[in-house]
Backbone as a chain_set.jsonl record, in Angstrom:
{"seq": "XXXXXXXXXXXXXXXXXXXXXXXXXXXXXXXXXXXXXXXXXXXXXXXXXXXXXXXXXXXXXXXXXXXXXXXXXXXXXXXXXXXXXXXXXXXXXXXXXXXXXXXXXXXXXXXXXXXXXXXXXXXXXXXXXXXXXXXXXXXXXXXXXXXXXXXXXXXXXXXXXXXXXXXXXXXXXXXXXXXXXXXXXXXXXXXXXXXXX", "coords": {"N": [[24.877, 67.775, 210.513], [24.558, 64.347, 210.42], [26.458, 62.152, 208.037], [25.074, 60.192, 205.32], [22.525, 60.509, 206.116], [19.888, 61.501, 204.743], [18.785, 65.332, 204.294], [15.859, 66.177, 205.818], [12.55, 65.656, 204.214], [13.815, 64.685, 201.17], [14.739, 62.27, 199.077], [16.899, 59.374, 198.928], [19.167, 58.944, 196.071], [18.585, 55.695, 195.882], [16.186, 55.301, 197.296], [14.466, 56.793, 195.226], [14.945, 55.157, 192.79], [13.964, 52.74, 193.732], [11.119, 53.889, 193.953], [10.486, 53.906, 191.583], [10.661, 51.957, 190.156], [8.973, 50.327, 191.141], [6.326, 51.867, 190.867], [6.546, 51.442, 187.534], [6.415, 48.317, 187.931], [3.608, 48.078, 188.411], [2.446, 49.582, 186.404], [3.074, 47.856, 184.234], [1.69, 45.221, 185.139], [-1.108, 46.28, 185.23], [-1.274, 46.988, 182.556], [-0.29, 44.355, 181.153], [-2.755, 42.766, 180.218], [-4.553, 44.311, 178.68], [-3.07, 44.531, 176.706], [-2.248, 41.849, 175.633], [-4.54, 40.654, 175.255], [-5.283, 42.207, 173.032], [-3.063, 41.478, 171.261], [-3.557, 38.924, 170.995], [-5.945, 38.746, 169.583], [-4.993, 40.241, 166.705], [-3.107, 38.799, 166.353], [-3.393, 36.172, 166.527], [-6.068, 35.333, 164.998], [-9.549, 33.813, 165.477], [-10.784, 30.894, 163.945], [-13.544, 31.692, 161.144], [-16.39, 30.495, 162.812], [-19.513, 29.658, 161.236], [-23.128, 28.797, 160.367], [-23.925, 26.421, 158.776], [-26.535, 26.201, 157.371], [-28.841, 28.428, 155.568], [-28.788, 31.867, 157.225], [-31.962, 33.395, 157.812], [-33.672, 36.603, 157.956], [-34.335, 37.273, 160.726], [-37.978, 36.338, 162.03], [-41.217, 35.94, 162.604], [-43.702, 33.312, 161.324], [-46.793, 33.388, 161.358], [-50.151, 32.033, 161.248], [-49.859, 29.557, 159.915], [-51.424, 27.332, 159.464], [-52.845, 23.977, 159.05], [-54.236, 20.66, 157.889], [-53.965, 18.066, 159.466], [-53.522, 14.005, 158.12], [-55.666, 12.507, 159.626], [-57.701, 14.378, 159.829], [-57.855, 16.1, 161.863], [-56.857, 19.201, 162.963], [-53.924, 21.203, 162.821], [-51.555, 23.143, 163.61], [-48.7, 25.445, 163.459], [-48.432, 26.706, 165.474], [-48.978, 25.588, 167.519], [-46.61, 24.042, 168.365], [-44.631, 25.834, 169.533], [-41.962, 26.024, 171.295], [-40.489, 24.461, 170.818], [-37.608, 23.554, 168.999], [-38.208, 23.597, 165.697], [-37.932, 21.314, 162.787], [-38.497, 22.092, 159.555], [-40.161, 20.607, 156.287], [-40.638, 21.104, 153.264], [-43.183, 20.696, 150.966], [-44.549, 20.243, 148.072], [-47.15, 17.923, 146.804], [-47.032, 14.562, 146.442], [-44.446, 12.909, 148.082], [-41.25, 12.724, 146.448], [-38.267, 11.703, 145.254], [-36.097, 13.539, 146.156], [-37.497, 14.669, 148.349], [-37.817, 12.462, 150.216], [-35.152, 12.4, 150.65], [-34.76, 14.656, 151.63], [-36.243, 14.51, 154.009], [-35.321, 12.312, 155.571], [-32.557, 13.09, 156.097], [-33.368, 15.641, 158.188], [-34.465, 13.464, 159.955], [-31.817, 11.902, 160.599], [-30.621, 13.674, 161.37], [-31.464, 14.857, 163.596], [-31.4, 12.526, 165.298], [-29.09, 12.444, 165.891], [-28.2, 14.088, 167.788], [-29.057, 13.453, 170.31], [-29.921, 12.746, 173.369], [-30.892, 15.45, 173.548], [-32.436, 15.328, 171.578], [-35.357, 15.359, 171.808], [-35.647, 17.688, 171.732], [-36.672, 18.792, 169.47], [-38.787, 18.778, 166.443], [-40.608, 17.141, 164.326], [-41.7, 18.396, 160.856], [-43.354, 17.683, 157.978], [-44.996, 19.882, 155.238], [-47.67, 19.622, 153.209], [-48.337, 20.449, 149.789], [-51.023, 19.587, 148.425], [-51.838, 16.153, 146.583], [-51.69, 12.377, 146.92], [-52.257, 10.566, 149.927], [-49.327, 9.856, 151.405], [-47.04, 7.5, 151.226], [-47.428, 4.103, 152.875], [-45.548, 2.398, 154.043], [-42.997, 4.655, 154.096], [-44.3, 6.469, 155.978], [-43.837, 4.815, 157.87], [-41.253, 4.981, 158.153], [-40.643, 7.068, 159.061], [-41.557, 7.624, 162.445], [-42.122, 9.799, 164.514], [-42.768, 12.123, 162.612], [-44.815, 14.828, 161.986], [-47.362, 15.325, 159.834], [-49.162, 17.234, 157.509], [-51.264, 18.591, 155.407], [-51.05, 21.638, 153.933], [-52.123, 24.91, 152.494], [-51.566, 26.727, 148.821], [-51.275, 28.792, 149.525], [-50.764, 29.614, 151.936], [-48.343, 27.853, 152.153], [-46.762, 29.892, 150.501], [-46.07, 31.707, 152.368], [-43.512, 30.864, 153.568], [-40.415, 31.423, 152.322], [-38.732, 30.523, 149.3], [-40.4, 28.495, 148.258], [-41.938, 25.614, 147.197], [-40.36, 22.064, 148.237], [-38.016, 22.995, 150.162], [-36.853, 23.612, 152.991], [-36.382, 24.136, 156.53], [-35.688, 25.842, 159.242], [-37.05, 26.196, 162.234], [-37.346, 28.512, 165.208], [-37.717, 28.151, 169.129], [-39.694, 30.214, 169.419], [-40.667, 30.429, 167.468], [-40.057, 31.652, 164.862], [-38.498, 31.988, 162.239], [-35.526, 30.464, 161.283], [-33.042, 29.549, 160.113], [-32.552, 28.318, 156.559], [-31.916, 25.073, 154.529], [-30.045, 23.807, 152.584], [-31.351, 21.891, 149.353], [-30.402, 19.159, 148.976], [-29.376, 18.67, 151.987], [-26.404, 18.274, 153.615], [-26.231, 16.3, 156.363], [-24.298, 16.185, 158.761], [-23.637, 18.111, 158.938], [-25.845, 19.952, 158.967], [-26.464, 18.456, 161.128], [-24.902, 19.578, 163.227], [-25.12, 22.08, 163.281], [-27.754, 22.086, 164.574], [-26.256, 20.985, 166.681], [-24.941, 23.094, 168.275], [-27.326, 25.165, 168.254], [-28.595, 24.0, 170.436], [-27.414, 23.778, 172.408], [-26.634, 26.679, 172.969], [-29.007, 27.311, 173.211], [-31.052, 28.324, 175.754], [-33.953, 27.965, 175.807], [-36.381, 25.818, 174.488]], "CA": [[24.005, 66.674, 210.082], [25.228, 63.028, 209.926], [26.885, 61.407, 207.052], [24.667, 59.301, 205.155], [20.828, 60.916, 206.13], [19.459, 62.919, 203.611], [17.755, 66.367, 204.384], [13.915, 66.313, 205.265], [12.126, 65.474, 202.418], [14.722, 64.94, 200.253], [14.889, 60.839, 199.33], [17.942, 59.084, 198.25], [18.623, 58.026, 194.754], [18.295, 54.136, 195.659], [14.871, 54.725, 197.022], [13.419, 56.95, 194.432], [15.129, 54.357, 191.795], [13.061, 51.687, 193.972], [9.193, 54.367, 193.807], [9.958, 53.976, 190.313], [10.615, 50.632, 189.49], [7.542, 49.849, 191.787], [5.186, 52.212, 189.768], [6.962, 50.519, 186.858], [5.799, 47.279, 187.657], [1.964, 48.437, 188.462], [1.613, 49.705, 185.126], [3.173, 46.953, 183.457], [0.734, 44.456, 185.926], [-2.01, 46.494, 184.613], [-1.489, 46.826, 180.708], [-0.565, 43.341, 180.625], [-4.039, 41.99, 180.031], [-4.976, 44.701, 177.621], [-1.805, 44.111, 175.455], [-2.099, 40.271, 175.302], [-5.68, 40.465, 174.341], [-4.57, 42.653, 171.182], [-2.013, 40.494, 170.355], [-4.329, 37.442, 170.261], [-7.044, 39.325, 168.372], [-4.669, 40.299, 166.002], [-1.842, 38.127, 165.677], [-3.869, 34.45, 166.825], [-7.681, 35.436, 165.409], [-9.997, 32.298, 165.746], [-11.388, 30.423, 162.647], [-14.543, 31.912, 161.863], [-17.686, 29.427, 163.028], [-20.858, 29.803, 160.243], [-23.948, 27.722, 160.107], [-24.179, 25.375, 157.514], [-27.562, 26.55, 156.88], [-28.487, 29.905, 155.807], [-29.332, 32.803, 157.756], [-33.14, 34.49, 157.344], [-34.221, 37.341, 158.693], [-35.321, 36.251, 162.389], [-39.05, 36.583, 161.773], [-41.96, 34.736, 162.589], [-44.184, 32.993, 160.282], [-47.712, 33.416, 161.71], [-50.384, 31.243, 160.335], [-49.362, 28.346, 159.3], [-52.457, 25.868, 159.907], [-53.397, 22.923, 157.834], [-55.137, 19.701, 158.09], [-53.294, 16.309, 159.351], [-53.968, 13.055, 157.45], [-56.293, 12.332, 160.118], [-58.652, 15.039, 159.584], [-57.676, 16.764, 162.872], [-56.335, 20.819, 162.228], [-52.797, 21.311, 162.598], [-51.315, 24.651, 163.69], [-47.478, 25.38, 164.115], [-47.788, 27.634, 166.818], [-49.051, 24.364, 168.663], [-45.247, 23.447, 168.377], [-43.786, 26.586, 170.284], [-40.89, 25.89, 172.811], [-39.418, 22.993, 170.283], [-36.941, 23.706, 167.525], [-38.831, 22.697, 164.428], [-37.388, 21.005, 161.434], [-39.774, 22.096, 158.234], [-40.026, 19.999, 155.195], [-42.337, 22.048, 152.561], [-43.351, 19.917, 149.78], [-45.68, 19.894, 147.125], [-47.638, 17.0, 146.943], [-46.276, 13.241, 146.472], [-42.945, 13.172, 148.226], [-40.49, 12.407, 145.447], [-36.617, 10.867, 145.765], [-35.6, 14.418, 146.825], [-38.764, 15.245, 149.328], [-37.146, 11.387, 151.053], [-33.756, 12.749, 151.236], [-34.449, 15.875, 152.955], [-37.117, 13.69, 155.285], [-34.592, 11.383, 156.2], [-31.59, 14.219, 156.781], [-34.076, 15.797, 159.675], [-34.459, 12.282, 160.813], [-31.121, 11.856, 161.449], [-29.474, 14.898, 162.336], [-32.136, 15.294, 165.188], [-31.336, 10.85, 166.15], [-27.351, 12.427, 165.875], [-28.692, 15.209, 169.298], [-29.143, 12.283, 171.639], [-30.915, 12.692, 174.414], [-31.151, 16.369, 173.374], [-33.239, 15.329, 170.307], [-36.567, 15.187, 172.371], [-36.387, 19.198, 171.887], [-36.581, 19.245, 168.329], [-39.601, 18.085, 166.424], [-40.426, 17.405, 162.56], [-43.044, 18.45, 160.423], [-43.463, 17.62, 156.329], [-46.173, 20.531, 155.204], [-47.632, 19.445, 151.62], [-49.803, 20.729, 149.033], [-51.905, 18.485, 147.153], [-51.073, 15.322, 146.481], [-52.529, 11.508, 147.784], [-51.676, 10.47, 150.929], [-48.186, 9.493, 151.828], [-47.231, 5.484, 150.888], [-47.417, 3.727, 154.531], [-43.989, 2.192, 154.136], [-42.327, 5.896, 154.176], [-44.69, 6.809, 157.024], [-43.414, 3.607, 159.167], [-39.682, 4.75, 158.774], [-40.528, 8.337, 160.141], [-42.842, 7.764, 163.23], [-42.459, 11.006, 165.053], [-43.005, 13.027, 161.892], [-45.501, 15.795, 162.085], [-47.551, 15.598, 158.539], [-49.788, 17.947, 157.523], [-51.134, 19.364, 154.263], [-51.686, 23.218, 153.922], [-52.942, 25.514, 150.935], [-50.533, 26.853, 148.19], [-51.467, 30.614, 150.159], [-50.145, 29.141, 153.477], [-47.09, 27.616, 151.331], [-46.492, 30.803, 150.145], [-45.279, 32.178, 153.436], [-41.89, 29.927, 153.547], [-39.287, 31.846, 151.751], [-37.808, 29.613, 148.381], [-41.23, 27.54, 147.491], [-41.913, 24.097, 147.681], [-39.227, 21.662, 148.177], [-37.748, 23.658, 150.967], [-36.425, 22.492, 154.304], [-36.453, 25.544, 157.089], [-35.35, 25.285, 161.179], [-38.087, 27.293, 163.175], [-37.208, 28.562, 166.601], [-38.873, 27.74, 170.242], [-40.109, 31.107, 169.861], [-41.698, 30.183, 166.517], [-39.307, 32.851, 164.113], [-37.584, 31.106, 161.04], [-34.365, 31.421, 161.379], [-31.96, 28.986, 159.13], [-33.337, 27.489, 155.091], [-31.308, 24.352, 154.491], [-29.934, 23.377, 150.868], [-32.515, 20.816, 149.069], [-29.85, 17.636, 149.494], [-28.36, 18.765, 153.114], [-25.408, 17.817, 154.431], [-26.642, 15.888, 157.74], [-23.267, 15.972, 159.97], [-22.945, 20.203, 158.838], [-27.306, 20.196, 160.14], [-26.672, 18.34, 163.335], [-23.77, 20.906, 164.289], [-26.069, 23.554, 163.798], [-28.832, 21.569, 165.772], [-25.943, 21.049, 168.004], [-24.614, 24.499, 168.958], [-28.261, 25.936, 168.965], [-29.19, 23.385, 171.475], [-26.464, 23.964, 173.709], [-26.711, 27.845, 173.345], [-30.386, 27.869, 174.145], [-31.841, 28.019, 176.985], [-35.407, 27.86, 175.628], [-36.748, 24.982, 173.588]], "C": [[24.888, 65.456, 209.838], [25.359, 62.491, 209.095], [25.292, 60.727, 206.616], [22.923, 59.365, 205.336], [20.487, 61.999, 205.786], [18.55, 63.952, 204.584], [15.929, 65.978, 204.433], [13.551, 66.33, 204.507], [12.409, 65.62, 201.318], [15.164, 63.095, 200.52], [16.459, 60.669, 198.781], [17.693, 58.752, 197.011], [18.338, 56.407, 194.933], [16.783, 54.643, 196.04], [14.283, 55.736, 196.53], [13.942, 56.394, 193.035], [13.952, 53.471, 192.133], [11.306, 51.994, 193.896], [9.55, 53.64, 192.318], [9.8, 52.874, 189.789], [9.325, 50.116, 190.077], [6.353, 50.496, 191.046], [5.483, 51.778, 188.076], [6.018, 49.127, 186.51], [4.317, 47.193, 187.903], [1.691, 48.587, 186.98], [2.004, 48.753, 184.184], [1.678, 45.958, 183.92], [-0.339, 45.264, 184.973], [-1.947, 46.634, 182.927], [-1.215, 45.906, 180.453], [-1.388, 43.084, 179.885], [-4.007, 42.529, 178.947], [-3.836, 44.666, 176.272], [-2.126, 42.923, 174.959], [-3.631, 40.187, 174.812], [-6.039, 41.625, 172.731], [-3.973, 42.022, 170.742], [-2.933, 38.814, 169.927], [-5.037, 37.748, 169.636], [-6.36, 39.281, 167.575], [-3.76, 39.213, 165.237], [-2.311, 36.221, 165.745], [-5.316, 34.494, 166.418], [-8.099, 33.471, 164.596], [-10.753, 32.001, 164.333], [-13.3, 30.995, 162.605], [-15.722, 30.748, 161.641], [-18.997, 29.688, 162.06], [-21.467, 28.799, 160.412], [-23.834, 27.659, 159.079], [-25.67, 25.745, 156.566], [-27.752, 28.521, 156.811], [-29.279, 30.541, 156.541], [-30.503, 33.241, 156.925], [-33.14, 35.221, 157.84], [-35.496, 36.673, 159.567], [-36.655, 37.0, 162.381], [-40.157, 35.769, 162.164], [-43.159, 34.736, 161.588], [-45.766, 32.289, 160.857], [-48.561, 32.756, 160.739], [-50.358, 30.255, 159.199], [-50.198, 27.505, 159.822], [-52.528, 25.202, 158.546], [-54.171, 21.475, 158.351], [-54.081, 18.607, 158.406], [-54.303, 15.114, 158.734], [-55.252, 12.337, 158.091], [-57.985, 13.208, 159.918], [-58.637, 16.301, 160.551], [-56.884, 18.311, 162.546], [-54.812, 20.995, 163.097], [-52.391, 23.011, 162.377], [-49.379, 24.59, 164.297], [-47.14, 25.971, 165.024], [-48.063, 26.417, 167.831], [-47.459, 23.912, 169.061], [-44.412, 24.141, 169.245], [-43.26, 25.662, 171.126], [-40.177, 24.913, 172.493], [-38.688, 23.878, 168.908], [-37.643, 22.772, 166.295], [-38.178, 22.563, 163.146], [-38.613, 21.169, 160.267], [-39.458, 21.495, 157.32], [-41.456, 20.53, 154.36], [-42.055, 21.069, 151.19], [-44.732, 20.128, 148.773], [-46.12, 18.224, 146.231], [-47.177, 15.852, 147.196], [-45.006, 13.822, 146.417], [-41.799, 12.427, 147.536], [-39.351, 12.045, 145.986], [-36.069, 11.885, 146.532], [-36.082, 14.882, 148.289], [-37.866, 13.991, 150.389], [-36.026, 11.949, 151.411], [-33.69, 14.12, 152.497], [-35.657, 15.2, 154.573], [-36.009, 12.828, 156.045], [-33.087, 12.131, 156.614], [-32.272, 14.986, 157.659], [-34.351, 14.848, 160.411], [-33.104, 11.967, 161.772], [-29.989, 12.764, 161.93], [-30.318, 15.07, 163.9], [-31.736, 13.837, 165.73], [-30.027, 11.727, 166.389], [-27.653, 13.757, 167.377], [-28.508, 14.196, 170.484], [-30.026, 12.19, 172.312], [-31.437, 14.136, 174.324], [-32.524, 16.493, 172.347], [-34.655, 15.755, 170.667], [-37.132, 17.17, 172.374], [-36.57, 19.57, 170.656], [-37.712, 17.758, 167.56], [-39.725, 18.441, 165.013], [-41.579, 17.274, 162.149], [-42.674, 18.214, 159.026], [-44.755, 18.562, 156.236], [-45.914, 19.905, 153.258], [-48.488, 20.503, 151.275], [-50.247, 19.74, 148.139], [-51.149, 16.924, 147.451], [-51.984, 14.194, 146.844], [-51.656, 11.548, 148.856], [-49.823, 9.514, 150.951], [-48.043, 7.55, 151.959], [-46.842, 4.765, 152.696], [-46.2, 2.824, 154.875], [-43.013, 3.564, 154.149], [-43.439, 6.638, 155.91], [-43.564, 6.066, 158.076], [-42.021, 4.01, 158.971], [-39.627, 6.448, 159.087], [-41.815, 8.587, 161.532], [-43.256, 8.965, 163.758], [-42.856, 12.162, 163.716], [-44.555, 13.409, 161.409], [-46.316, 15.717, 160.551], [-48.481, 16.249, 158.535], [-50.141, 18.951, 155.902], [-51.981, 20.991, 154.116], [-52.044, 23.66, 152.414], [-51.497, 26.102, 150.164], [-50.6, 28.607, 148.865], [-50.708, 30.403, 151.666], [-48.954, 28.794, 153.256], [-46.155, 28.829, 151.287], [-45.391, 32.131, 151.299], [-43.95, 32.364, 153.943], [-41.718, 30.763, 152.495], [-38.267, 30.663, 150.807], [-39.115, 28.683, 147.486], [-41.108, 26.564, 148.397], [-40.414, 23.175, 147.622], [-38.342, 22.383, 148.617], [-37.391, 23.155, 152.419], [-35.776, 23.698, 155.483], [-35.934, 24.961, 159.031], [-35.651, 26.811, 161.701], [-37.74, 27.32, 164.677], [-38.154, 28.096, 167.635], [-39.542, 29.041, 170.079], [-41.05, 31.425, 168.486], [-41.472, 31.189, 165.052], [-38.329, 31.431, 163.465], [-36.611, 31.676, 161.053], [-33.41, 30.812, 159.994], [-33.356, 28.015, 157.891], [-31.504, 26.3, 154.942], [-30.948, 23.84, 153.026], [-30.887, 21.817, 150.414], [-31.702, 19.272, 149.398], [-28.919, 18.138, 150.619], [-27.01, 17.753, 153.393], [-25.694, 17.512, 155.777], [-25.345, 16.031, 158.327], [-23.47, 17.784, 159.798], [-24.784, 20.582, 159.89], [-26.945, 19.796, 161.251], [-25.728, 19.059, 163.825], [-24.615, 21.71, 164.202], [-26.615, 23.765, 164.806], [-27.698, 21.715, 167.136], [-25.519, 22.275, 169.013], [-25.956, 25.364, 169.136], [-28.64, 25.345, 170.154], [-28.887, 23.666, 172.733], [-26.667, 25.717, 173.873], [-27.896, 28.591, 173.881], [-31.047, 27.728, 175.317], [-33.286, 27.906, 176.601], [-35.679, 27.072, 174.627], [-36.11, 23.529, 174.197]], "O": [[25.875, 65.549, 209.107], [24.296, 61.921, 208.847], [24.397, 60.735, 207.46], [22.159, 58.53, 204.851], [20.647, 63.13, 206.246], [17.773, 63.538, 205.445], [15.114, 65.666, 203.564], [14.055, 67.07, 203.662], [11.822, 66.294, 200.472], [15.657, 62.617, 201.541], [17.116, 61.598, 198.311], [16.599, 58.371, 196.595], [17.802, 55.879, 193.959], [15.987, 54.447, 195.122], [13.3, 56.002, 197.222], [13.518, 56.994, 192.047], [13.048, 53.287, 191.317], [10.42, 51.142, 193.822], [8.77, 52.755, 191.966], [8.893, 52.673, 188.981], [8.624, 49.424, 189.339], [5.447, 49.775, 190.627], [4.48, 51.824, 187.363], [5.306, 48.842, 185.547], [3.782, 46.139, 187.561], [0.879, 47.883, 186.38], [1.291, 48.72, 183.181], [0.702, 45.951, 183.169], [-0.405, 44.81, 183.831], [-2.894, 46.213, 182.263], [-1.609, 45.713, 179.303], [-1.058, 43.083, 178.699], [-3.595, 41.863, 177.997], [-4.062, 44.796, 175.068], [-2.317, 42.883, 173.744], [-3.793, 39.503, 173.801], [-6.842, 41.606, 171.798], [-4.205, 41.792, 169.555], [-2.894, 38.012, 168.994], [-5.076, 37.001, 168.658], [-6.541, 38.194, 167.027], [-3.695, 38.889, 164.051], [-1.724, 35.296, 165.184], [-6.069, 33.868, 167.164], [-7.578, 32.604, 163.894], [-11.269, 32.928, 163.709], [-14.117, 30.843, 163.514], [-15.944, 30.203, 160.559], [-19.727, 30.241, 162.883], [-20.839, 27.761, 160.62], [-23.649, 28.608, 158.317], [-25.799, 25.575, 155.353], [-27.246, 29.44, 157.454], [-30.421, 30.113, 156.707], [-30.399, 33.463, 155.719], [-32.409, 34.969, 158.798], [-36.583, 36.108, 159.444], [-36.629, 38.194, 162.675], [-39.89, 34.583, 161.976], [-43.603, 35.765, 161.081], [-45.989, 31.079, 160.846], [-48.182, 32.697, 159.569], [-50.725, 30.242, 158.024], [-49.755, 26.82, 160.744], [-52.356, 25.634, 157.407], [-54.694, 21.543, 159.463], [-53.325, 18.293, 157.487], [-55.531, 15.171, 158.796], [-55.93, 11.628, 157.347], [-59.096, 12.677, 159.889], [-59.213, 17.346, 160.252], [-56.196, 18.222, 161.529], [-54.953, 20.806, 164.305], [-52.704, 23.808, 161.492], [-48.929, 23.919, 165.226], [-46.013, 26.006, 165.517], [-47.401, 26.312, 168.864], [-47.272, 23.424, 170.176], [-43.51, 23.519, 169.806], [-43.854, 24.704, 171.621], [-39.382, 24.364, 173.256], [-39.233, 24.628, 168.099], [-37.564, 21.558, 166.107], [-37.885, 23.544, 162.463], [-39.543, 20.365, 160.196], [-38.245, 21.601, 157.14], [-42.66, 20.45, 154.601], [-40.995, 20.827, 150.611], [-45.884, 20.087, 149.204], [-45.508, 17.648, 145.332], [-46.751, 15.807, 148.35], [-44.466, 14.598, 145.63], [-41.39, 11.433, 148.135], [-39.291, 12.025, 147.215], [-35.52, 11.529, 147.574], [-35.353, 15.333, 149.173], [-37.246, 14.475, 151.336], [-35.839, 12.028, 152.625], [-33.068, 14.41, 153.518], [-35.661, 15.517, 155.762], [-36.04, 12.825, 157.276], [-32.5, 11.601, 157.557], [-31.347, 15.229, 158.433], [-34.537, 15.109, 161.599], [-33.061, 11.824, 162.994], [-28.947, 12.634, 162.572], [-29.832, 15.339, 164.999], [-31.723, 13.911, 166.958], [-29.87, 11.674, 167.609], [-26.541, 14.153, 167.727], [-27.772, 14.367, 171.455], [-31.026, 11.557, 171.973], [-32.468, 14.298, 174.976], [-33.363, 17.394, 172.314], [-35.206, 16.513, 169.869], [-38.166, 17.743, 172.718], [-36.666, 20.789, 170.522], [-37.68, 16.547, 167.781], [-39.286, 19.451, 164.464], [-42.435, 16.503, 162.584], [-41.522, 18.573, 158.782], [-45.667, 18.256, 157.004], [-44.959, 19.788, 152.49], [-49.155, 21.242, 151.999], [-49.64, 19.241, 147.192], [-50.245, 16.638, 148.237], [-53.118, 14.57, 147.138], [-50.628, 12.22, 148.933], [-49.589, 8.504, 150.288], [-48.711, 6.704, 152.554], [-45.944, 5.171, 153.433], [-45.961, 2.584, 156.058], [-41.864, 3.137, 154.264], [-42.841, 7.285, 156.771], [-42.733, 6.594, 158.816], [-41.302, 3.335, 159.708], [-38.546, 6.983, 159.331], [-42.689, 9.453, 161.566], [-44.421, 9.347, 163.643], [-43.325, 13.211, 164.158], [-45.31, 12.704, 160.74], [-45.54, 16.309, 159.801], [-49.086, 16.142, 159.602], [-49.383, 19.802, 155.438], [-53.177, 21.275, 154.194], [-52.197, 22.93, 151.435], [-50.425, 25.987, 150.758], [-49.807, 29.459, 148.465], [-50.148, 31.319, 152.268], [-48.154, 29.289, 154.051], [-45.058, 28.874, 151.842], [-44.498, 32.948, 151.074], [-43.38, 33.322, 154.465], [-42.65, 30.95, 151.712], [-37.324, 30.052, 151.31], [-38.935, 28.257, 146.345], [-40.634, 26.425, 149.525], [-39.454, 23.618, 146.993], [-37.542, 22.715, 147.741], [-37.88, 22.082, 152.772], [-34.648, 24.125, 155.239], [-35.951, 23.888, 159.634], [-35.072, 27.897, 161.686], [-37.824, 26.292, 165.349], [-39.261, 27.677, 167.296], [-40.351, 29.03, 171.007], [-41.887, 32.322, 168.381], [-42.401, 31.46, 164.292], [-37.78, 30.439, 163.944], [-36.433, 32.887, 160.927], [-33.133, 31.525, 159.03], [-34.411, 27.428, 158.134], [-30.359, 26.683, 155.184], [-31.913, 23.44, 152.375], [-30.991, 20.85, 151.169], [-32.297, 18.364, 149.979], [-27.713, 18.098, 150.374], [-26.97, 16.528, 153.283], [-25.439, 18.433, 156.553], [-26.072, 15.157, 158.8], [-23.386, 18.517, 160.784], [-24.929, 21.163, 160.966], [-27.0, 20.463, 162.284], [-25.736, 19.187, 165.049], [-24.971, 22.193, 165.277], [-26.525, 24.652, 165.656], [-27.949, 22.258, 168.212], [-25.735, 22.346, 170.223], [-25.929, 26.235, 170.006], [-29.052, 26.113, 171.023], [-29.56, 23.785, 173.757], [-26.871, 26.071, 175.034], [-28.037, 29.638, 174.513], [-31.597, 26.667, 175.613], [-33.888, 27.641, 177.642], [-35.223, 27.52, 173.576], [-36.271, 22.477, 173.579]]}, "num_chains": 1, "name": "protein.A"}
């Protein structure tokens, strides 16, 4: 047999140094990925994101009619397929009832061109009608006064401020003097994450 050529199936050591380093670098190639995404879970994890408003149990809140100032009947399922801002009040809207009216005003103006999917209602009980200088600086707003049994529904009472899905399920209650920039991030990441509404 000639110098230098191994026996029938019998390799040299250079090339079964070179199988190995080649199945070597396969299984490195493959456990990469799953290594480096442990090490960033663990060793880089991401700040965590919370709404500003709190979580309810995703529910919906059937029957909810009442009367608009008009005389005309007022139902919130009429609203499906819009994100609804709620403002629950009992009767004449007081300095606080303004503040949370005017923080759904402009966290939905702070949406943009998105805003047009998100729509605002004030529900009262009792009360006279609404002074027509506070009307004129919320035009699009939804008013409507229901019974203290229809009230009763909303989770916290009166003086309450709620964000109803397109699908008509209460999802986030908002603190009585919001933080408008912390609401329109909410508004803004549901907007962008929904496809419906």
């Amino acid at each position: 047999m000639p110098d230098g050529i191994p026996p029938a199936g019998r390799e040299t050591p250079r090339a079964s140094r070179r199988g190995r380093h080649t199945l070597a670098w396969i299984a490195a190639v493959t456990l990469a990925p799953i290594v480096a995404s442990y090490a960033v879970y663990y060793f880089f994890p991401r700040p965590a994101t919370a709404n500003y408003g709190s979580l309810l149990p995703t529910a919906p809140i059937p029957g909810v009619e009442g009367t608009r100032p008009d005389g005309s009947p007022f139902r919130l399922d009429d609203l499906r397929g819009q994100w609804v801002l709620v403002v629950q009040g009992s009767g004449d809207c007081d300095a606080a009832c303004e503040r949370r009216l005017y923080a759904t005003r402009q966290a939905r103006t702070m949406q943009g061109k998105e805003r047009e999917r998100i729509a605002r209602v004030f529900l009262r009980t009792g009360g006279a009608e609404l002074p027509e200088a506070l009307v004129a600086q919320h035009p699009e707003l939804v008013v409507a006064r229901i019974t203290p049994s229809v009230a009763a529904k909303f989770p916290g009472g009166p003086g309450s401020l709620y964000l109803v899905d397109p699908l008509g399920n209460l999802v986030l209650r908002y603190p009585d003097d919001p933080d408008i920039k912390k609401m329109a991030g909410d508004l803004t990441r549901l907007l962008k994450a929904s496809r419906i509404g």
